[in-house]
C-alpha positions in Angstrom: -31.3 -8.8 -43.5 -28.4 -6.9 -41.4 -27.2 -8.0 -38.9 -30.7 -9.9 -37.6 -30.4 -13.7 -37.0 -33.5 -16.3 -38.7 -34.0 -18.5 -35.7 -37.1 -19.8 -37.4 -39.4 -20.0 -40.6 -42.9 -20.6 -41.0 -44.8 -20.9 -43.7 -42.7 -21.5 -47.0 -40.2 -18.9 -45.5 -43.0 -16.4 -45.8 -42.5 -15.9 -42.1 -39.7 -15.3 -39.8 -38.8 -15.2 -36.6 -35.6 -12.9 -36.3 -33.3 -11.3 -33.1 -31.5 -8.0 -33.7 -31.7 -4.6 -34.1 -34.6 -4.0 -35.8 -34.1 0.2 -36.4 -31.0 -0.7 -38.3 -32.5 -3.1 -41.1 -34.7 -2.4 -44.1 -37.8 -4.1 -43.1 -41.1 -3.2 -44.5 -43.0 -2.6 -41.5 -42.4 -3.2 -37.8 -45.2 -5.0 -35.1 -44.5 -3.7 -32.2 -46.9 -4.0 -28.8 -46.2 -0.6 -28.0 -48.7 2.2 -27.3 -50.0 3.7 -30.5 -49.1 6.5 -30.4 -45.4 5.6 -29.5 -45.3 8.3 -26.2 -45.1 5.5 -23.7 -41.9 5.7 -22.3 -38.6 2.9 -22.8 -38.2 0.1 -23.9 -39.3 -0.9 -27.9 -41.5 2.3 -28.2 -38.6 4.9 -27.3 -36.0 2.2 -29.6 -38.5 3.0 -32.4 -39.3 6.9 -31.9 -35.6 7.8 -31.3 -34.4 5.6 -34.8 -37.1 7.4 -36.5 -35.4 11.0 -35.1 -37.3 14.2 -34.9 -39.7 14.2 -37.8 -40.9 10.6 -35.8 -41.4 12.4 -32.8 -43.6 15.0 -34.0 -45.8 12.8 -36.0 -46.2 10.6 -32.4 -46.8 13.6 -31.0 -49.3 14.6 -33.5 -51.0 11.2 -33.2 -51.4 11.5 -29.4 
């Protein structure tokens, strides 16, 4: 997992609640209560869409 810390588990494990960085870590998909399309502004969306570098921003872009 990186360098993310398991504060909790649910379910068998099958669940986890982590803290960290989560651009830097091979995770298979990332909730996020962002704005769809990722264009919002700071905070977790920009985190996301500047990890994800150019070709990120133009498919946010295209989404809009």
């Amino acid at each position: 997992m990186g360098d993310l810390e398991i504060l909790q588990s649910f379910l068998q494990g099958r669940v986890r609640v982590l803290v960290g960085d989560i651009t830097t870590n091979g995770v298979d998909a990332i909730a996020s209560g962002a704005h769809s399309t990722l264009l919002g502004g700071g905070g977790v969306d920009a985190a996301l869409r500047d990890a994800g570098g150019p070709q990120t921003r133009a498919e946010c872009r295209e989404q809009a």
